[in-house]
Rosetta silent file (secondary structure, phi, psi, omega in degrees, C-alpha in Angstrom):
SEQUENCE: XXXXXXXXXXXXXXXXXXXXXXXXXXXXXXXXXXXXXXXXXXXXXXXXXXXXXXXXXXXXXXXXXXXXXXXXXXXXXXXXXXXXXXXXXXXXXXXXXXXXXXXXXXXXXXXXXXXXXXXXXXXXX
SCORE:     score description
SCORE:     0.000 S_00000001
   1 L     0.000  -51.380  164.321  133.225  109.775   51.087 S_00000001
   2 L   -62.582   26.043 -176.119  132.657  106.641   53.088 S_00000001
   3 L  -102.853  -39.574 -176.695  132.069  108.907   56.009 S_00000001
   4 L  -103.364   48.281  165.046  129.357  111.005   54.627 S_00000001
   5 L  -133.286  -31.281  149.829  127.292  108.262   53.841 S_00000001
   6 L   -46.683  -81.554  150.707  127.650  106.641   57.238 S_00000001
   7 L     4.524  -69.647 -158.906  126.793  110.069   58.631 S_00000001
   8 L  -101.317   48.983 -150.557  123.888  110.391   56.177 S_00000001
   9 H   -54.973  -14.625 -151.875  122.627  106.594   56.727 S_00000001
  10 H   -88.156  -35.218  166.354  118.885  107.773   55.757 S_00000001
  11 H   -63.006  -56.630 -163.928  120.544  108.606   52.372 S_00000001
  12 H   -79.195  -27.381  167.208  122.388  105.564   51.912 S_00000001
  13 H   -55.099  -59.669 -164.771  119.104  103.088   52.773 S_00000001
  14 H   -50.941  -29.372 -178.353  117.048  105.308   50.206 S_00000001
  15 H   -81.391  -69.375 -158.136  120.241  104.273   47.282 S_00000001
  16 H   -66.409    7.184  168.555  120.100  100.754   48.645 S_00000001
  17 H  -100.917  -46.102  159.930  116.220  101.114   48.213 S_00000001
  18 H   -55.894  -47.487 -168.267  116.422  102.139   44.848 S_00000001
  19 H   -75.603  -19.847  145.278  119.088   99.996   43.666 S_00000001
  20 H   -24.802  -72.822 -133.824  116.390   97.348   44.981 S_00000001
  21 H   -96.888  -29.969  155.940  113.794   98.337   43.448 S_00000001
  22 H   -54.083  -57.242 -167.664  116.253   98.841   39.937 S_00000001
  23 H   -79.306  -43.016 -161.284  117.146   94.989   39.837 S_00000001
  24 H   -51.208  -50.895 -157.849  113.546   94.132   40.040 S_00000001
  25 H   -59.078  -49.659 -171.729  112.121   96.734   38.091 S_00000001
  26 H   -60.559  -36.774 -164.710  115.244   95.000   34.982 S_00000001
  27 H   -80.590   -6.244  160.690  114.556   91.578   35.855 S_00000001
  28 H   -50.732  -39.488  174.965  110.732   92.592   35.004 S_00000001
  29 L   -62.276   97.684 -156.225  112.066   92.903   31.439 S_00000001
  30 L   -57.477  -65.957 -172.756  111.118   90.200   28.659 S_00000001
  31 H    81.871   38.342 -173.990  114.136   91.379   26.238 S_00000001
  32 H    85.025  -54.472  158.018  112.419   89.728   23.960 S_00000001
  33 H   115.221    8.685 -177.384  113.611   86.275   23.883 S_00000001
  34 L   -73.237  -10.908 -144.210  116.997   87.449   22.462 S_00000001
  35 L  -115.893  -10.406  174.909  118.509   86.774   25.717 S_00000001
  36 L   -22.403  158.232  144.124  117.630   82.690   26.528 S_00000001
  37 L    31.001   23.640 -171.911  121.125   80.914   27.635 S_00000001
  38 L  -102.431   97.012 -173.421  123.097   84.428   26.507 S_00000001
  39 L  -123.171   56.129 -162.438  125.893   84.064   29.424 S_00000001
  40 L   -85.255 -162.335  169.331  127.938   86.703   27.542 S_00000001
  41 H   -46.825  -92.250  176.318  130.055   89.484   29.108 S_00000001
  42 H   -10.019  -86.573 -169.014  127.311   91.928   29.378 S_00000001
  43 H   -52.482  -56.411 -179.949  125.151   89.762   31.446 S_00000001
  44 H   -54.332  -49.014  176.909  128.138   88.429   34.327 S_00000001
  45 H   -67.469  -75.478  164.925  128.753   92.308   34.304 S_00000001
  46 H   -39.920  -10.944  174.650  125.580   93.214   35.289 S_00000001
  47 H  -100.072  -18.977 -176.754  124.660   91.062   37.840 S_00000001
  48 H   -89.259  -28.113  178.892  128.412   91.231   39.460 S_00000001
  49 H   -95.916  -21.700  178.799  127.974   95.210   39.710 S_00000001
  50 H   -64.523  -64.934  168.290  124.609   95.526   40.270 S_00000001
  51 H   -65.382  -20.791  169.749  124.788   93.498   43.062 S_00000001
  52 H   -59.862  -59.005 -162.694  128.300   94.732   44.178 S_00000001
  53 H   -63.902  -77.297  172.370  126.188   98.549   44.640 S_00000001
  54 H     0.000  -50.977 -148.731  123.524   96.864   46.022 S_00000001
  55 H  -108.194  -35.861  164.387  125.279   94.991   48.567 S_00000001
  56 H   -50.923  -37.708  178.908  127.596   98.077   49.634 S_00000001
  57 H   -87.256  -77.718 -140.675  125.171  100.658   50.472 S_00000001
  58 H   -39.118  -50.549 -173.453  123.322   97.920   52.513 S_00000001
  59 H   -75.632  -13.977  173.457  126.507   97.337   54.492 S_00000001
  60 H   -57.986  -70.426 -171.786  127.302  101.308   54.548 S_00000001
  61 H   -30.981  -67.608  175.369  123.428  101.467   55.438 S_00000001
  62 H   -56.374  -51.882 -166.150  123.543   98.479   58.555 S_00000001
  63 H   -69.263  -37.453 -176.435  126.810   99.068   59.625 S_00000001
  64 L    63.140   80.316 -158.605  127.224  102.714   59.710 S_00000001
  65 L    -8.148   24.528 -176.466  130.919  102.329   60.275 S_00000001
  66 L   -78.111  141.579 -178.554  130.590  100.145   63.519 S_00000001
  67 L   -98.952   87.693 -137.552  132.502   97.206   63.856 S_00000001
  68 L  -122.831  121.713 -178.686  130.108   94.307   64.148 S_00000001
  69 H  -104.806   -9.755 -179.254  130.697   91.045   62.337 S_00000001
  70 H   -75.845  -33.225  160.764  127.192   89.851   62.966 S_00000001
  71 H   -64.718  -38.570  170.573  126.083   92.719   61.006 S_00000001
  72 H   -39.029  -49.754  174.733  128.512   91.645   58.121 S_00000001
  73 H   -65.735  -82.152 -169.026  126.432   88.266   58.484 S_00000001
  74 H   -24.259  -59.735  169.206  123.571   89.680   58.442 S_00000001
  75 H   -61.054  -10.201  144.130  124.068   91.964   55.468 S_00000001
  76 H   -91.438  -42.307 -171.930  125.199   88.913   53.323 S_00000001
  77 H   -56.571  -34.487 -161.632  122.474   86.952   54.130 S_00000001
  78 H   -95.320   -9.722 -160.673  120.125   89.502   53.516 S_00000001
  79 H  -115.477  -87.047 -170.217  121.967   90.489   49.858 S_00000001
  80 H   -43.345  -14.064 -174.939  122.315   86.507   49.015 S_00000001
  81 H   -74.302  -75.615 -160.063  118.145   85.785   50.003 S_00000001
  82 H   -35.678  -32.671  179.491  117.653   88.960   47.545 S_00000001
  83 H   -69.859  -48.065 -149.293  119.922   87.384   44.554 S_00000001
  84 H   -80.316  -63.309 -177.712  117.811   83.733   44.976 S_00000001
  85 H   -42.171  -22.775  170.749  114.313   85.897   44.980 S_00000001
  86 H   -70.022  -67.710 -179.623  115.539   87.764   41.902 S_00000001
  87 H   -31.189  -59.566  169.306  115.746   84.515   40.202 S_00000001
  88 H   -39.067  -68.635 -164.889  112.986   82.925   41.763 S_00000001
  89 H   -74.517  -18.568  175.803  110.698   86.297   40.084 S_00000001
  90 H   -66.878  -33.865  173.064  112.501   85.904   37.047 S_00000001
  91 L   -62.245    0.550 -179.830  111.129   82.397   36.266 S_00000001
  92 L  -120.179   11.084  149.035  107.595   83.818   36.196 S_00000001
  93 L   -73.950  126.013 -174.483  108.717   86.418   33.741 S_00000001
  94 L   -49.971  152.311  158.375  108.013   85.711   29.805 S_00000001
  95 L    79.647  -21.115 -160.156  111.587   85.414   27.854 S_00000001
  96 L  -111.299  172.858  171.771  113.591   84.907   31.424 S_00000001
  97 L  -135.802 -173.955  170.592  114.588   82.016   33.640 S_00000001
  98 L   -95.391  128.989  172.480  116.079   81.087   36.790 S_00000001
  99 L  -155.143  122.786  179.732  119.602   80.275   36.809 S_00000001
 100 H   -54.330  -44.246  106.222  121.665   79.692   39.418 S_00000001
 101 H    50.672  -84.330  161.863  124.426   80.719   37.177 S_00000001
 102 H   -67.570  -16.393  151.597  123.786   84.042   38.277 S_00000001
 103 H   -21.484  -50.574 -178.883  123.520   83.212   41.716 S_00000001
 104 H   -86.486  -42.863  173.948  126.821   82.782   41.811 S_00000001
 105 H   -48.112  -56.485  177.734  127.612   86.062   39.692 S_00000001
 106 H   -42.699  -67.902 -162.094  125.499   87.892   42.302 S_00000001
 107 H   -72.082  -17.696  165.191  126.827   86.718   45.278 S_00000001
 108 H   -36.049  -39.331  168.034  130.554   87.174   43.828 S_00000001
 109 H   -81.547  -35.817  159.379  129.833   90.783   43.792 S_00000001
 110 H   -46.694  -40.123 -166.367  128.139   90.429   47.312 S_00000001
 111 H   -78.979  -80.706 -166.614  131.558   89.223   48.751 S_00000001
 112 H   -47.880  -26.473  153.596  133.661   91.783   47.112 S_00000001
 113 H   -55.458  -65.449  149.643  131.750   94.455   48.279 S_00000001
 114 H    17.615  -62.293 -177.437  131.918   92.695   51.814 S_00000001
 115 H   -70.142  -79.866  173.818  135.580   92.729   51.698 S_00000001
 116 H    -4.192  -73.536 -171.946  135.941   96.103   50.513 S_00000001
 117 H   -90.903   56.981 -157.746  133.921   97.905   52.812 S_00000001
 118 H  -150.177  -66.217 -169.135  135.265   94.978   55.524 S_00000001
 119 H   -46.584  -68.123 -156.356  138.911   96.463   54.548 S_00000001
 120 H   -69.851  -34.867 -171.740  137.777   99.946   55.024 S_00000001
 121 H   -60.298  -63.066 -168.554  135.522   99.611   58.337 S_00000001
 122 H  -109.098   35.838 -172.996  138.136   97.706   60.123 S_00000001
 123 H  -125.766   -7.694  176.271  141.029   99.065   58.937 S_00000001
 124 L  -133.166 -169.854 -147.327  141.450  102.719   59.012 S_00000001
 125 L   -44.318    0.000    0.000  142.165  105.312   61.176 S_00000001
């Protein structure tokens, strides 16, 4: 599966362009105000998976299954900027705030994707 997505990199940018374009479009969302300081379950799971897909197609997307660690850099760097600017537009949203909090959630998921597709790229056959 990771093969035909390497293969089909123009596919795999357009899901990491959409799953862009997905956290923005959510963190655009007021909720309400039910959600202030709400650091339940719910929330650490969304931000650790969101950003896990996110951060996976980008490295599927850069790397293409080439064995590059400066791409690796790159492709966290470029996933952790994206996490602090999520934040960043969330403080100018009504109901939401900036919290570093998630910052940390985010990039948690960035790394574990990282490894994962780190594991697979320079590890099989």
């Amino acid at each position: 599966m990771f093969k035909f997505f390497e293969e089909n990199y123009k596919l795999s940018w357009f899901i990491t362009l959409v799953g862009a374009v997905l956290i923005f479009w959510i963190s655009s969302l007021d909720f309400g105000g039910n959600v202030i300081g709400d650091k339940g379950w719910i929330s650490v799971f969304y931000h650790f998976s969101s950003f896990f897909c996110f951060s996976f197609f980008l490295f599927i997307s850069l790397m293409r299954g080439r064995k590059n660690y400066l791409l690796f850099f790159v492709g966290f760097l470029m996933c952790v900027v994206y996490a602090i600017l999520d934040e960043i537009h969330q403080y100018f949203v009504p109901w939401r705030f900036c919290d570093i909090f998630d910052v940390y959630v985010d990039t948690a998921g960035i790394i574990f994707a990282m490894m994962i597709y780190f594991v697979i790229v320079f590890w099989r056959d």
